[in-house]
C-alpha positions as CSV (number, residue, x, y, z in Angstrom):
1,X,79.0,169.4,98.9
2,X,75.6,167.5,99.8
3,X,75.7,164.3,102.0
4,X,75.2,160.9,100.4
5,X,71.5,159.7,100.3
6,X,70.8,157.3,102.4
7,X,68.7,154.0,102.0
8,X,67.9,152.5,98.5
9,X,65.9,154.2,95.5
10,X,62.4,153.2,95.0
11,X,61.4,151.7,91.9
12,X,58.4,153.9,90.6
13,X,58.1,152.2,86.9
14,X,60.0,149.6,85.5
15,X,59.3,148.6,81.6
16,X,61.7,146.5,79.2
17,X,64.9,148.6,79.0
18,X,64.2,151.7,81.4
19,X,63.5,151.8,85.2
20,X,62.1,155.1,86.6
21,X,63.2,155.6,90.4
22,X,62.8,157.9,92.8
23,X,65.2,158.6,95.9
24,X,64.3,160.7,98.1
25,X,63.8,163.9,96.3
26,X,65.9,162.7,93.6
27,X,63.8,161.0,90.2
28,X,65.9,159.8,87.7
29,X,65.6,156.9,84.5
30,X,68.3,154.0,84.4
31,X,68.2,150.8,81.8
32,X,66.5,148.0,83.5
33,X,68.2,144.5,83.6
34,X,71.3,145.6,84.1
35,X,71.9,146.4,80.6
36,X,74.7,148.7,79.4
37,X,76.0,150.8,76.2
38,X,78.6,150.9,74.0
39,X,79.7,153.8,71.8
40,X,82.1,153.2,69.1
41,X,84.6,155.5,67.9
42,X,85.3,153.8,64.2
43,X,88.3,155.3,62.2
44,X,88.9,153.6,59.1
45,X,91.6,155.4,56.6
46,X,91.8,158.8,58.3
47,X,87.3,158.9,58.3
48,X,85.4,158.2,61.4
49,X,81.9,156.4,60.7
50,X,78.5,158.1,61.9
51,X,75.2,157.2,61.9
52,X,71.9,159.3,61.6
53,X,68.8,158.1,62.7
54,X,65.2,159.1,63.9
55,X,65.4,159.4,68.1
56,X,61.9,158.9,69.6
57,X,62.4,161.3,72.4
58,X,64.0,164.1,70.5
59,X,61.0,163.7,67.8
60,X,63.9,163.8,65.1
61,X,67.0,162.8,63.4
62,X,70.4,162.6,64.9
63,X,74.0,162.4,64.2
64,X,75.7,160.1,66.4
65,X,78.5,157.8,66.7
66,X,77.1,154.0,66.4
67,X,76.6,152.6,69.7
68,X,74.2,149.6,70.8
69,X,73.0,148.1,73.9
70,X,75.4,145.5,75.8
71,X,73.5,142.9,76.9
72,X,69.6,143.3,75.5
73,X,69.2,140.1,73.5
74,X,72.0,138.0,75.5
75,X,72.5,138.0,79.5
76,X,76.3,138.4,80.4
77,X,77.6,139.7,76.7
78,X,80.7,141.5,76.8
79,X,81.5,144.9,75.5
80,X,83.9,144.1,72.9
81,X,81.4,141.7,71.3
82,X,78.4,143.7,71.8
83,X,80.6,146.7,70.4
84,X,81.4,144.6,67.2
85,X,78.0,143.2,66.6
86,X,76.7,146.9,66.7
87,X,79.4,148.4,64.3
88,X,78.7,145.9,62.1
89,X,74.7,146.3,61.8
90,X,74.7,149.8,62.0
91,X,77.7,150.3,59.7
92,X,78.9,147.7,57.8
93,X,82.2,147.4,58.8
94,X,83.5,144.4,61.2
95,X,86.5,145.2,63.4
96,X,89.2,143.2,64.1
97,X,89.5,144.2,67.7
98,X,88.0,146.1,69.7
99,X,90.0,148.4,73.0
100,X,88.0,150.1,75.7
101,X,88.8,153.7,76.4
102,X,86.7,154.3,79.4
103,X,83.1,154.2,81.0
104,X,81.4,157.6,80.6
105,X,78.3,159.3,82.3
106,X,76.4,161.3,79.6
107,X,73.8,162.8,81.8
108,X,74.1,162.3,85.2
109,X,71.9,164.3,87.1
110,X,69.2,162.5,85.4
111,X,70.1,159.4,84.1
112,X,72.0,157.0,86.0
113,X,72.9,155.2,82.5
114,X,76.8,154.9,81.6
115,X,78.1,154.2,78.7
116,X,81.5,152.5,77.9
117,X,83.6,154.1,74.9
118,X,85.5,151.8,72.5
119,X,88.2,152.2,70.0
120,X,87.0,149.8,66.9
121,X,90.4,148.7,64.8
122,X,91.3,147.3,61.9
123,X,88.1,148.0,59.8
124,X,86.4,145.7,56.9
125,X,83.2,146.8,55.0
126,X,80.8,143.4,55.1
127,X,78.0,145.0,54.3
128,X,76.0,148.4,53.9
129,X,74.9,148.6,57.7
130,X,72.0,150.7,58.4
131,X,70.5,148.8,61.3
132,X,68.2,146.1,61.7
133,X,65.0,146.6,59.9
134,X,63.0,149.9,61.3
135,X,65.8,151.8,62.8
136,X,66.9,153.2,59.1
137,X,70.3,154.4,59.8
138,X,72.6,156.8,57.3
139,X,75.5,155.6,57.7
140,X,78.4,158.8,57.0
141,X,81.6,158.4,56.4
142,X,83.3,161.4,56.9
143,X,87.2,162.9,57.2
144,X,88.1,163.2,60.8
145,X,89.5,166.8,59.1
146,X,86.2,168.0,58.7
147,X,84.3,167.0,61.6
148,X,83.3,170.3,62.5
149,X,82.1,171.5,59.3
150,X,80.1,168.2,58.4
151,X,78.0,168.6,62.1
152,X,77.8,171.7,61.6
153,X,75.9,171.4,58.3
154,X,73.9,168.6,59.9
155,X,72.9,171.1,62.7
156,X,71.9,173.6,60.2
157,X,69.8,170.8,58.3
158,X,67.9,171.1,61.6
159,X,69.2,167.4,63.0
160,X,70.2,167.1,67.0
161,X,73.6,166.6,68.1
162,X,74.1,163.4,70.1
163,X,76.6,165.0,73.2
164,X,79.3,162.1,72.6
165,X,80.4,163.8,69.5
166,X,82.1,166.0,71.4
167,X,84.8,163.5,71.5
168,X,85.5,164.2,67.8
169,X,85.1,167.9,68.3
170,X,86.6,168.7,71.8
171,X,90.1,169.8,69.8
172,X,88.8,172.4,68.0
173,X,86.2,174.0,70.7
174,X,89.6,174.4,73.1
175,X,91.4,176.2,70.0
């Protein structure tokens, strides 16, 4: 086991959302501001909600669950109502409430980003979703029962696999 670093991380660039740092040997990305991310697990009538969209970094599409930023457009937001905001532009459908599951490191040796899962409950479609303009977001709709086929025909398609799926396929990979 390696020792704690000591002292604080140096700031090497810092732009809107994303501060690059450096400590000591270590460089690693983090969301500036203090801004977080939710990601919504949406379950409406036995079919979770996905969205597909174009990822800058990955220079393509991918299959996610819908998530947003807590906290970009409004200091001190909570979860819960960043959560629902998000469902709602990305998918359509407005939850009546909204539980937190847990907070969740999705790349750590690189990114000191978390992420906070939520369950979204009591679904109502209020609209088609797909983002606000110039994300251009499929929205899917698809039977938790075939999870694992539907990604794996998106993967085929040649789309990337955001790693927080694995919450809807984790069952079957341990089978």
């Amino acid at each position: 086991m390696s020792k704690p670093l000591s002292g604080t991380p140096d700031i090497v660039w810092q732009g809107k959302f994303i501060t690059v740092r450096k400590w000591d040997t270590w460089e690693y990305v983090g969301r500036a501001r203090g801004i977080n991310a939710a990601v919504i697990l949406a379950i409406v009538d036995g079919d979770v909600l996905l969205v597909e969209q174009f990822r800058v970094p990955l220079g393509g599409r991918c299959l996610e669950l819908p998530a947003g930023l807590v906290g970009d457009t409004e200091e001190g937001e909570g979860i819960e109502l960043a959560a629902s905001r998000e469902l709602e532009e990305e998918t359509g459908y407005r939850p009546e409430k909204v539980e937190v599951v847990g907070r969740f490191a999705s790349s750590p040796g690189m990114v000191s980003e978390t992420f906070c899962l939520v369950r979204a409950l009591g679904l109502t479609k209020v609209g088609e979703g797909g983002g606000v303009p110039g994300e251009n977001i499929t929205v899917h709709r698809v039977p938790v029962a075939n999870i694992a086929d539907f990604v794996a025909a998106k993967r085929a398609e040649g789309l990337f696999i955001d790693v927080k799926m694995l919450v809807l396929l984790g069952a079957g990979l341990l089978a």
